[in-house]
Backbone and ligand atoms as CSV (ligand in chain L), in Angstrom:
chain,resi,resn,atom,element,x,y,z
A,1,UNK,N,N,0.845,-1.183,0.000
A,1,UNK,CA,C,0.000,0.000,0.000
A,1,UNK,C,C,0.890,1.246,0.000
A,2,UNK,N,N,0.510,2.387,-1.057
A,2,UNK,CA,C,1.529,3.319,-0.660
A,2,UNK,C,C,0.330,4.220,-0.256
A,3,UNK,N,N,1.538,5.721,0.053
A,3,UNK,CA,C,0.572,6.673,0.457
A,3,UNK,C,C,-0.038,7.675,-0.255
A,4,UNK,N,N,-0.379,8.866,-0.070
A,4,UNK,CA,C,-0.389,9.824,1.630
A,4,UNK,C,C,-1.178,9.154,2.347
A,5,UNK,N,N,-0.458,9.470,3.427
A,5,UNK,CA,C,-1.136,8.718,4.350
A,5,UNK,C,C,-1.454,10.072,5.761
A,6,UNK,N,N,-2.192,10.319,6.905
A,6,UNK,CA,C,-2.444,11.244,7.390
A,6,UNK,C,C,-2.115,10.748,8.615
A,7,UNK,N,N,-0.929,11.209,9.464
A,7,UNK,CA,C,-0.634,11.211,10.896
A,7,UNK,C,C,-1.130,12.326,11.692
A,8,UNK,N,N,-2.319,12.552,12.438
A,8,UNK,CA,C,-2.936,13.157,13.095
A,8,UNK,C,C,-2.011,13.327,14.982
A,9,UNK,N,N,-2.417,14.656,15.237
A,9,UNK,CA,C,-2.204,14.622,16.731
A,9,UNK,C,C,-2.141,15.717,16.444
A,10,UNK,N,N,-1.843,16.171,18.461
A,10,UNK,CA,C,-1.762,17.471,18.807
A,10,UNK,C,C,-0.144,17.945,18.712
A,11,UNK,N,N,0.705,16.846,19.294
A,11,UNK,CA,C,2.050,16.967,19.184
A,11,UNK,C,C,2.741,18.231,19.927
A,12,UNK,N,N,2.056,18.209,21.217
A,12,UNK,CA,C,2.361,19.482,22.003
A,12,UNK,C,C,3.658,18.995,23.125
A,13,UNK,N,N,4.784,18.469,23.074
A,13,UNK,CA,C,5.328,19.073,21.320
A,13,UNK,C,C,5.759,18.038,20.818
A,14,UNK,N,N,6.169,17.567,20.008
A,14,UNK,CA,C,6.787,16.838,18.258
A,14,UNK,C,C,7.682,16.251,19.210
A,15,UNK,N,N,7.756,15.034,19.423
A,15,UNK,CA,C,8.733,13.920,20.614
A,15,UNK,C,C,9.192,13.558,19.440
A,16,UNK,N,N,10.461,12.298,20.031
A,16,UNK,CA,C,11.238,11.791,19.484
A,16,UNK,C,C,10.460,10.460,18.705
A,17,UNK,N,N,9.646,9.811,19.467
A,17,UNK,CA,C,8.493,8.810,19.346
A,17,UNK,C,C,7.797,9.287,18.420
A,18,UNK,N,N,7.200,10.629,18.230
A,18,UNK,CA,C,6.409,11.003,16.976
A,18,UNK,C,C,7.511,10.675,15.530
A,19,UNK,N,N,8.204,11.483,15.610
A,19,UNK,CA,C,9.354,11.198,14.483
A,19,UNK,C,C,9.852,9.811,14.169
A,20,UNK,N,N,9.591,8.909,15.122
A,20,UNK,CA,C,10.079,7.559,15.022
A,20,UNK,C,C,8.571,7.107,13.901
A,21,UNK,N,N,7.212,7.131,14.222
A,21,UNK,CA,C,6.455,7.075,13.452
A,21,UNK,C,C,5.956,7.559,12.773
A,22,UNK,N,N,7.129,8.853,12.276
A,22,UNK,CA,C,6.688,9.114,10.812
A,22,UNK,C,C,7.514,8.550,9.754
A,23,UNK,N,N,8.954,7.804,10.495
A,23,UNK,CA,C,9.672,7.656,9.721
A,23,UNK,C,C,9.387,6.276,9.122
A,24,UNK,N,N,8.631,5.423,10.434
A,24,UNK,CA,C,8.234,4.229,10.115
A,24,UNK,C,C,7.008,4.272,9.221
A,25,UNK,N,N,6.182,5.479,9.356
A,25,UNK,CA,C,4.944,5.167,8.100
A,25,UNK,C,C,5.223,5.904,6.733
A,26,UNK,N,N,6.800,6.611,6.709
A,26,UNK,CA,C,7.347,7.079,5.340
A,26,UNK,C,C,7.735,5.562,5.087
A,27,UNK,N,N,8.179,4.721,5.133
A,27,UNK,CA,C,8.521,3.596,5.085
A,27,UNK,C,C,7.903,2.670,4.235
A,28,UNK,N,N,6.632,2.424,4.997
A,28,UNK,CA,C,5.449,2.122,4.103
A,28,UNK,C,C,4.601,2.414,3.751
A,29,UNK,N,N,4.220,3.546,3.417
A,29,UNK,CA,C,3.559,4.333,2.731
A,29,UNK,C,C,4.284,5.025,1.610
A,30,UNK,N,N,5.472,5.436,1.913
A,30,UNK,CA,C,6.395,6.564,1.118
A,30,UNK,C,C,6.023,7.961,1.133
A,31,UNK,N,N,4.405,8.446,1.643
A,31,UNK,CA,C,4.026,10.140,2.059
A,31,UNK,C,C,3.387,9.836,3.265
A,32,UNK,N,N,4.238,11.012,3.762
A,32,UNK,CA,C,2.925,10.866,5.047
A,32,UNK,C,C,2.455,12.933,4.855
A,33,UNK,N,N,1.217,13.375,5.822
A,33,UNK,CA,C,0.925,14.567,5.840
A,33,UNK,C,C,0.940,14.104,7.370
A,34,UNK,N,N,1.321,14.820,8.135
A,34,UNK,CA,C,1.606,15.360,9.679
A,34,UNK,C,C,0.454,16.644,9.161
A,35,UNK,N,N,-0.783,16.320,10.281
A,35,UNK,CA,C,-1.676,16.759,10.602
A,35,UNK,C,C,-2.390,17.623,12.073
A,36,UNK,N,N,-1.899,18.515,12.147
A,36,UNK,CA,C,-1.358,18.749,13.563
A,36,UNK,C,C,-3.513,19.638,13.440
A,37,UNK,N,N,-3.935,19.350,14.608
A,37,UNK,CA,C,-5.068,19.542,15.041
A,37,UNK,C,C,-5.035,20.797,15.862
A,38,UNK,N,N,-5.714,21.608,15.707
A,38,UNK,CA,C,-6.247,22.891,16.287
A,38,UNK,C,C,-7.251,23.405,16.836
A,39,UNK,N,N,-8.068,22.331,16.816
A,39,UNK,CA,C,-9.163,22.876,18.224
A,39,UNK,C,C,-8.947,23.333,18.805
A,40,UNK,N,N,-10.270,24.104,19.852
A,40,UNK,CA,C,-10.159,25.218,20.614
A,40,UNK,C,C,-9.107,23.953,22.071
A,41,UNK,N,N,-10.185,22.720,22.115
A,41,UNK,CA,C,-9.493,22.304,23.523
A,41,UNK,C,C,-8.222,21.360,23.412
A,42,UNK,N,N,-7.759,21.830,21.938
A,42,UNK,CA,C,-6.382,20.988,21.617
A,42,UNK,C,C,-5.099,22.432,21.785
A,43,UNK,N,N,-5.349,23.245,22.752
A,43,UNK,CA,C,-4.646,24.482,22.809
A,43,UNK,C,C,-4.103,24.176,24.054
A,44,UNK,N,N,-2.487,24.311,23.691
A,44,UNK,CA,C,-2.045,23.978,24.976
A,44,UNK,C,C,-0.656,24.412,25.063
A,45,UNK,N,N,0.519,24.017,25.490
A,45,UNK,CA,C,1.855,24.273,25.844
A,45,UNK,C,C,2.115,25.160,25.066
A,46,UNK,N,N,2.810,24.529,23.477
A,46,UNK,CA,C,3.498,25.610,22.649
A,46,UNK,C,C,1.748,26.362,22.007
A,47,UNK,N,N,2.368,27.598,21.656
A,47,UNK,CA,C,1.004,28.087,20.640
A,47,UNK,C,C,0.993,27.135,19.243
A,48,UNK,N,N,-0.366,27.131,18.574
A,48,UNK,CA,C,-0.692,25.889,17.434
A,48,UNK,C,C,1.188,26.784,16.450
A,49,UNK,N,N,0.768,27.477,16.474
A,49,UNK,CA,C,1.403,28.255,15.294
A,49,UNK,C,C,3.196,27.781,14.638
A,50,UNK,N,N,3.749,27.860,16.430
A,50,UNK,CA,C,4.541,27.545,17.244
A,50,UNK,C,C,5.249,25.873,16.548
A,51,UNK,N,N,3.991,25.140,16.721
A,51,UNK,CA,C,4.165,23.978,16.778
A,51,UNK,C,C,4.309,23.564,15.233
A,52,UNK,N,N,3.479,24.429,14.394
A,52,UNK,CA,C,3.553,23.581,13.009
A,52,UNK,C,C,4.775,24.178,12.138
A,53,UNK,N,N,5.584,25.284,12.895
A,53,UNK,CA,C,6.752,25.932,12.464
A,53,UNK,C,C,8.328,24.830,12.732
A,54,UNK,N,N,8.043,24.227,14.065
A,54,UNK,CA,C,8.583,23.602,14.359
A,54,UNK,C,C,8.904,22.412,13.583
A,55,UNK,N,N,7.249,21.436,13.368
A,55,UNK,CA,C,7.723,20.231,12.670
A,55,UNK,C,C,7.851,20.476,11.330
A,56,UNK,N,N,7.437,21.750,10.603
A,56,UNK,CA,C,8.000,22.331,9.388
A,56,UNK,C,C,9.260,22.024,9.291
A,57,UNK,N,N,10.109,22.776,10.148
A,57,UNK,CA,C,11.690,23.032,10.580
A,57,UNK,C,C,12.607,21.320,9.797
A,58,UNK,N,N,11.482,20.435,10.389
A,58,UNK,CA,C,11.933,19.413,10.528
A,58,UNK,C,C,12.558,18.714,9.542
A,59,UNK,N,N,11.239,18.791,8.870
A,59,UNK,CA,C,11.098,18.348,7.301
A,59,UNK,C,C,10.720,18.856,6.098
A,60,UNK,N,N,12.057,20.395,6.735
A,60,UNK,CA,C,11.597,21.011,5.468
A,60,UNK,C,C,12.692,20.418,4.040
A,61,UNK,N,N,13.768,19.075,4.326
A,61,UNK,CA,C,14.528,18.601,3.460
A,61,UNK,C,C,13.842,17.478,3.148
A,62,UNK,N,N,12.339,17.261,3.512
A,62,UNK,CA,C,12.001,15.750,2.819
A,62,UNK,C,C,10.768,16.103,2.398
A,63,UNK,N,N,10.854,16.021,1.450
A,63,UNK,CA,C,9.500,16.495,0.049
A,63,UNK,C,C,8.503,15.318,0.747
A,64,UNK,N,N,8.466,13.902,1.110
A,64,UNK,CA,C,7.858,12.935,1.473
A,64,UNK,C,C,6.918,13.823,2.223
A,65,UNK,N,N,7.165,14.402,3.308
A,65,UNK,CA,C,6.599,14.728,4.361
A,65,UNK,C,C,6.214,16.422,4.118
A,66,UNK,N,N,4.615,16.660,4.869
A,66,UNK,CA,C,3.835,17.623,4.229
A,66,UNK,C,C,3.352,17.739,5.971
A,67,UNK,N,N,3.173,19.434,6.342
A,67,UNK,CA,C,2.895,19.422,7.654
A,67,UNK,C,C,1.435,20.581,7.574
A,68,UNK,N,N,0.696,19.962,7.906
A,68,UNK,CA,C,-0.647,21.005,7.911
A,68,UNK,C,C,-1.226,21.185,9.246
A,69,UNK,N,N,-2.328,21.832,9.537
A,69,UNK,CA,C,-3.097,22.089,10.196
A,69,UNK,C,C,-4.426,22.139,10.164
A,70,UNK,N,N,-5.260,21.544,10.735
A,70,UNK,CA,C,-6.886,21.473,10.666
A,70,UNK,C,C,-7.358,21.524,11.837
A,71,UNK,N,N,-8.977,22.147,11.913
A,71,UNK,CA,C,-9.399,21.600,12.856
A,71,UNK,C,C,-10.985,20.763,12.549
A,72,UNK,N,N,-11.492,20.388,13.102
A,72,UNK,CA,C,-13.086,19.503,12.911
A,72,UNK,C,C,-12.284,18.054,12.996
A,73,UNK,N,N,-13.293,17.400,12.096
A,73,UNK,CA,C,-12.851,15.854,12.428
A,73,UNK,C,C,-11.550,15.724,11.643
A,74,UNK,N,N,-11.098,14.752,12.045
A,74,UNK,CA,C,-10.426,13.842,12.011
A,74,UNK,C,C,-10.473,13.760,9.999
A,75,UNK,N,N,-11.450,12.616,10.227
A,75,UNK,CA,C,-11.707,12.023,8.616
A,75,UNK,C,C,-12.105,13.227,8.062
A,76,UNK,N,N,-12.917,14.386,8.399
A,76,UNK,CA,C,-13.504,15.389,7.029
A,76,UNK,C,C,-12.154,15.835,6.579
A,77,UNK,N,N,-11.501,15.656,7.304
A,77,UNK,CA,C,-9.553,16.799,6.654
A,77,UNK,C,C,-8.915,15.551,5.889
A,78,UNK,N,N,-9.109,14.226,6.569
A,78,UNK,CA,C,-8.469,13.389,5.000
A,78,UNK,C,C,-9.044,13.193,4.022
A,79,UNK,N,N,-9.963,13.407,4.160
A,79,UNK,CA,C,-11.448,13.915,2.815
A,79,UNK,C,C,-10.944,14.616,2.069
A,80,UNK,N,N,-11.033,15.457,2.914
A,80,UNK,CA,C,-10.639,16.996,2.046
A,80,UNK,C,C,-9.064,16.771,1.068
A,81,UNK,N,N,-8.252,16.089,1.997
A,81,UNK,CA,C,-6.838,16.232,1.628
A,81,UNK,C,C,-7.098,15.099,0.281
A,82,UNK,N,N,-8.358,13.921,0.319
A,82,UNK,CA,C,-7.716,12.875,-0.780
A,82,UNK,C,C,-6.914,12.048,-0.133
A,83,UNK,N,N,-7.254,11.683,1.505
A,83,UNK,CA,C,-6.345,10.421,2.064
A,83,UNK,C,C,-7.092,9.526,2.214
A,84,UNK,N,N,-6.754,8.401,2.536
A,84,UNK,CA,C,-7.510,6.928,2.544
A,84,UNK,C,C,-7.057,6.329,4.004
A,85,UNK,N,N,-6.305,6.489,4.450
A,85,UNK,CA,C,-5.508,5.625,4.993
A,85,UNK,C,C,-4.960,6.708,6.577
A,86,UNK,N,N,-5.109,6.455,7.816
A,86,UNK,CA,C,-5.175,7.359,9.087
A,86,UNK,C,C,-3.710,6.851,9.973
A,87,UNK,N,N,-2.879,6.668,10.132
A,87,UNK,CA,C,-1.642,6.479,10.949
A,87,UNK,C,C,-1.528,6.706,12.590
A,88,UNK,N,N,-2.025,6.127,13.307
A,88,UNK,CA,C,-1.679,6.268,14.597
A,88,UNK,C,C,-0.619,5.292,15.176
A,89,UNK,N,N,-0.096,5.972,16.632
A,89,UNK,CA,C,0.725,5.370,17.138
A,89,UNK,C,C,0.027,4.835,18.262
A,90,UNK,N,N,0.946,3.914,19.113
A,90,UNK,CA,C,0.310,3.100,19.604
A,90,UNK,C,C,1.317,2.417,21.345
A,91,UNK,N,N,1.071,3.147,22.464
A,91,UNK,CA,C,2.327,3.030,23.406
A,91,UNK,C,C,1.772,1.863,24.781
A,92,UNK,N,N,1.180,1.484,24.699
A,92,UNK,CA,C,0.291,0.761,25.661
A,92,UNK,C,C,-1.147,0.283,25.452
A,93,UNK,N,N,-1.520,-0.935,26.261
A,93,UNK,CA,C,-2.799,-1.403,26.122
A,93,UNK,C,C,-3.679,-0.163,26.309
A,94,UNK,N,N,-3.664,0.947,27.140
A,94,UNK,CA,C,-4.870,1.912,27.343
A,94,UNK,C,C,-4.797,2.231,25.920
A,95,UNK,N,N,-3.627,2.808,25.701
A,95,UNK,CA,C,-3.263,3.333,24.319
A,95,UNK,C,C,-4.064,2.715,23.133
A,96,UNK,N,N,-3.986,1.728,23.372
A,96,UNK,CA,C,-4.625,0.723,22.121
A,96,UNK,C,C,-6.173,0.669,22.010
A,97,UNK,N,N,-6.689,0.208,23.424
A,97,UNK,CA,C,-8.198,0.695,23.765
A,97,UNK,C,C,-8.881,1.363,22.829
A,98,UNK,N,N,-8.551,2.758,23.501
A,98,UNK,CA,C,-9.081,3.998,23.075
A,98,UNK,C,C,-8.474,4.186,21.586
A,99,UNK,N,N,-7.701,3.651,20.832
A,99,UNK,CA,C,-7.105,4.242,18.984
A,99,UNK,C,C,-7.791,2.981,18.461
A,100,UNK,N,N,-8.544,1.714,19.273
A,100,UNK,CA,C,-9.279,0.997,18.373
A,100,UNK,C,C,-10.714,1.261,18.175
A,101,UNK,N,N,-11.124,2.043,19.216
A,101,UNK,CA,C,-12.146,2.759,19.172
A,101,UNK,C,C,-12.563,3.911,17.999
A,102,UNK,N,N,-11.135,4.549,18.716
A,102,UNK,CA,C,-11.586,5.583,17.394
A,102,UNK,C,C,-11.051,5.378,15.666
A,103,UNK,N,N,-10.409,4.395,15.513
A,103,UNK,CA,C,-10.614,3.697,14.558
A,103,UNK,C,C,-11.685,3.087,13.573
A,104,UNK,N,N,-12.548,2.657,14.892
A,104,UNK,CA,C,-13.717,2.274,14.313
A,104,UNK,C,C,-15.111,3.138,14.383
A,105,UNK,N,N,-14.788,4.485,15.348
A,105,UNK,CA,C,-15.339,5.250,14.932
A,105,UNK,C,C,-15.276,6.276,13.192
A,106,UNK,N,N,-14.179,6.018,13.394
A,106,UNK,CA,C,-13.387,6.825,11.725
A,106,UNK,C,C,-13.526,5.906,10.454
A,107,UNK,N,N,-13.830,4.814,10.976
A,107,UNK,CA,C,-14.282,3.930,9.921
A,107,UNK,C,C,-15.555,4.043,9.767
A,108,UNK,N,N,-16.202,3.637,10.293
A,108,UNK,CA,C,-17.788,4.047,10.246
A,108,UNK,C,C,-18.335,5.240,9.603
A,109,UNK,N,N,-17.895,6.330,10.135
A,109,UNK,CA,C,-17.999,7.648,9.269
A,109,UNK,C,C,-17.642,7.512,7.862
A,110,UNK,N,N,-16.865,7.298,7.265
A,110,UNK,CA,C,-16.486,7.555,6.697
A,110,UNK,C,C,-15.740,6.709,5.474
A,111,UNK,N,N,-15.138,5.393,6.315
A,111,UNK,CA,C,-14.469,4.472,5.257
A,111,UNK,C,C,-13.047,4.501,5.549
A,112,UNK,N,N,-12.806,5.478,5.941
A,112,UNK,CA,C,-10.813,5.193,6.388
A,112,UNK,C,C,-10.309,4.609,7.080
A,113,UNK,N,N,-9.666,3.863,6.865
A,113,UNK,CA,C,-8.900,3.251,7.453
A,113,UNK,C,C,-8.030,3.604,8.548
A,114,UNK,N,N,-7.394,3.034,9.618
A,114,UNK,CA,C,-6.504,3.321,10.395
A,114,UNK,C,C,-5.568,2.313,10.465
A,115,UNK,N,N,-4.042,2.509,10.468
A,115,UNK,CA,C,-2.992,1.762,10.356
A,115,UNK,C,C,-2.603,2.350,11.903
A,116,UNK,N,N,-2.435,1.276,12.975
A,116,UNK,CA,C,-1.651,1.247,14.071
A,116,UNK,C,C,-0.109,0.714,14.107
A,117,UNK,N,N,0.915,2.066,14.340
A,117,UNK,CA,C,2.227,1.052,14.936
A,117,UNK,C,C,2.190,1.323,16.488
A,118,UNK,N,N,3.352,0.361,16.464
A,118,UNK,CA,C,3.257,0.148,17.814
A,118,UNK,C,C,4.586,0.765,17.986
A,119,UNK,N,N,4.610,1.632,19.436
A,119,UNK,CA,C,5.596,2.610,19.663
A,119,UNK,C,C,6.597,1.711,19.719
A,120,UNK,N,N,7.738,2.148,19.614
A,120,UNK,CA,C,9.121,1.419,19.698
A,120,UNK,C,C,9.101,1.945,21.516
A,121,UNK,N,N,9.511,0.515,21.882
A,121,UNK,CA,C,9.312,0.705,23.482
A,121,UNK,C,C,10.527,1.948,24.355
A,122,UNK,N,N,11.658,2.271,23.520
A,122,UNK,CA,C,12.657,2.980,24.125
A,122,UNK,C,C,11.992,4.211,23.711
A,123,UNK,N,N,11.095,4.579,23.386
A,123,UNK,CA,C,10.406,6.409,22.597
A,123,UNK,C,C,9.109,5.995,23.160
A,124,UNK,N,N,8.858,4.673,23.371
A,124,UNK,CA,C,6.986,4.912,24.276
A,124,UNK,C,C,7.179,5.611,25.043
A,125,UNK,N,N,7.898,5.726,26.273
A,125,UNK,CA,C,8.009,6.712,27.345
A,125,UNK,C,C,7.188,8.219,26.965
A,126,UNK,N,N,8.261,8.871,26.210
A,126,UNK,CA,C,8.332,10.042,25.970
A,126,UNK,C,C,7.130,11.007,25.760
A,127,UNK,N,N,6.239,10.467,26.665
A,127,UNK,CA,C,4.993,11.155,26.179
A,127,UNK,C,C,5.254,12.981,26.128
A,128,UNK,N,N,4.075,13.431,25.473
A,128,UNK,CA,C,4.300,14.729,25.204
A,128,UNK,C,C,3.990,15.661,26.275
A,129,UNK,N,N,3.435,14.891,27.398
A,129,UNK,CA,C,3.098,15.226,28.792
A,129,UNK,C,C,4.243,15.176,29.254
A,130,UNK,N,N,5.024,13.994,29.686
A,130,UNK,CA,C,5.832,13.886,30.538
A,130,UNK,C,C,6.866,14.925,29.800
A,131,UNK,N,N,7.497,15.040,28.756
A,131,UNK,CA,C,8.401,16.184,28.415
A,131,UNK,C,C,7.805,17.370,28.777
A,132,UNK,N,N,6.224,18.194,28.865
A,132,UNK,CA,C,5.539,19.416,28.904
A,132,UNK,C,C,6.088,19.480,30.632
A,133,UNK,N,N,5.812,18.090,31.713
A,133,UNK,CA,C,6.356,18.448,32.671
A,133,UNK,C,C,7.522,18.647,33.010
A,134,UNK,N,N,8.366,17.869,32.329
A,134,UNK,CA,C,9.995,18.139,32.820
A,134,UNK,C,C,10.656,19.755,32.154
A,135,UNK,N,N,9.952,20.256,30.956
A,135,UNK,CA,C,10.319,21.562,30.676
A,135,UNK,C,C,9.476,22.666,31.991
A,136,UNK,N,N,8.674,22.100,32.570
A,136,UNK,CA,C,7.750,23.030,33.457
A,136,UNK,C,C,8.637,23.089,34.527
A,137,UNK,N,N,9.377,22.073,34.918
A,137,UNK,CA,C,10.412,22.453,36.140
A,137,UNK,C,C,11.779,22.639,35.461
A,138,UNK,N,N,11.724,22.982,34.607
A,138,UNK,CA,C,12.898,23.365,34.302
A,138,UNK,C,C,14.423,22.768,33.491
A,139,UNK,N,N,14.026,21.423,33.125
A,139,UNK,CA,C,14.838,20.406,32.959
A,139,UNK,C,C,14.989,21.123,31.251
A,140,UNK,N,N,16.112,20.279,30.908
A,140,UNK,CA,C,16.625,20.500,29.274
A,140,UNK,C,C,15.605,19.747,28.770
A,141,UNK,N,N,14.958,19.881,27.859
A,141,UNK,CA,C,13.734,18.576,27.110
A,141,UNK,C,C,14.485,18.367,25.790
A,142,UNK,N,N,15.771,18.837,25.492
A,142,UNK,CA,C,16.466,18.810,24.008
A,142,UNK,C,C,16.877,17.141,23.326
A,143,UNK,N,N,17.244,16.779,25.127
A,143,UNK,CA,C,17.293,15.099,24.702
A,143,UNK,C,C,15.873,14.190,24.048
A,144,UNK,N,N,14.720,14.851,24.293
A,144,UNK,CA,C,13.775,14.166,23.811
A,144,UNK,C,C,13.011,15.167,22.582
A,145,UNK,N,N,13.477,16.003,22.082
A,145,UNK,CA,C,13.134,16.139,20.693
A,145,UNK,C,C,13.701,15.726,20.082
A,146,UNK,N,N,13.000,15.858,18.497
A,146,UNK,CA,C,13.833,15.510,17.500
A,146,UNK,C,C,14.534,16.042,16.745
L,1,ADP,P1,P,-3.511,13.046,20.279
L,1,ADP,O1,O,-4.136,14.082,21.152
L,1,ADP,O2,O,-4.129,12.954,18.923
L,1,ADP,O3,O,-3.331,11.705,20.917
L,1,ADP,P2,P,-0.638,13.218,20.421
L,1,ADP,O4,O,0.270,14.273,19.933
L,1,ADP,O5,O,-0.621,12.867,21.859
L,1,ADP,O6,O,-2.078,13.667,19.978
L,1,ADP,O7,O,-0.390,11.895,19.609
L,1,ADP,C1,C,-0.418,11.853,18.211
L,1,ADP,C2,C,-0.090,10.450,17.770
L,1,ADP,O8,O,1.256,10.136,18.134
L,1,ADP,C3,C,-0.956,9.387,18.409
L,1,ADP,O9,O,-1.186,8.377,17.455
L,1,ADP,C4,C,-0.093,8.881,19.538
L,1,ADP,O10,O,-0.419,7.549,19.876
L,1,ADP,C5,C,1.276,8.965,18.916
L,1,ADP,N1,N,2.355,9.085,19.913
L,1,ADP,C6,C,2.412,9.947,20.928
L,1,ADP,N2,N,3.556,9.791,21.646
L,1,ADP,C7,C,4.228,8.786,21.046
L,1,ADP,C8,C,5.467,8.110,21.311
L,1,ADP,N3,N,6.235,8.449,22.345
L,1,ADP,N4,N,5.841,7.128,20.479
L,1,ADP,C9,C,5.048,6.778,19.437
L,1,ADP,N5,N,3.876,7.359,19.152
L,1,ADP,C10,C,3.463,8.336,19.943
């Protein structure tokens, strides 16, 4: 299956673990679009603005990779974009729970699919919480970006 394929999140902020699964769904897919979400109650640490400058930064040397912003659902923006195919990651059984859910909520709507990886266990950690807290007291968070 190739792509585009649509990696959704808030990515407040862009971990090392996110980058690990984009590199793994450039892989098999060959496009991904990094879909960074902007709802009102997806507002948080860095400003949205902030954030999509950042994973811009990232990949602004790999044509593969395309970094946008939306907000509403989920599936109406891979609609819109012409994607088929939804990319989540995947760090624990809760983790899994709740992304098979909304999997099959996003299927239902709509028809898309969702492709789950499973976090590489040395970058599961790294949630985007636990880095938001260790920059809140003050710690370097440079080791866990990308
Ligand atoms: P959301 O609010 O949509 O869950 P996140 O930025 O927390 O936004 O997560 C976006 C996607 O990245 C999700 O599929 C999530 O499971 C995945 N993800 C988050 N942290 C990691 C990590 N450390 N390793 C791998 N995948 C991760």
């Amino acid at each position: 299956m190739r792509g585009p394929v649509l990696f959704p999140g808030s990515f407040d902020p862009f971990t090392l673990g996110h980058a690990d699964i984009v590199r793994r769904a450039l892989e098999l897919f060959g496009e991904v679009v990094i879909a960074v979400g902007c709802n009102e109650q997806k507002s948080g640490w860095m400003p949205i603005e902030e954030r999509i400058l950042s994973i811009s930064m990232l990949y602004k040397d790999e044509p593969r990779v395309r970094v946008e912003s939306y907000s509403g659902l989920t599936v109406d923006f891979a609609r819109h974009q012409g994607i088929g195919v939804i990319v989540r990651g995947v760090r624990s059984t809760a983790d899994f729970e709740y992304e098979m859910q909304l999997a099959d909520v996003n299927r239902r709507l709509s028809g898309i699919e969702t492709v789950l990886l499973p976090a590489s266990p040395e970058l599961a950690s790294l949630s985007s919480s636990v880095v938001r807290e260790l920059a809140h007291f003050g710690h370097d968070i440079s080791p866990f970006l990308p």
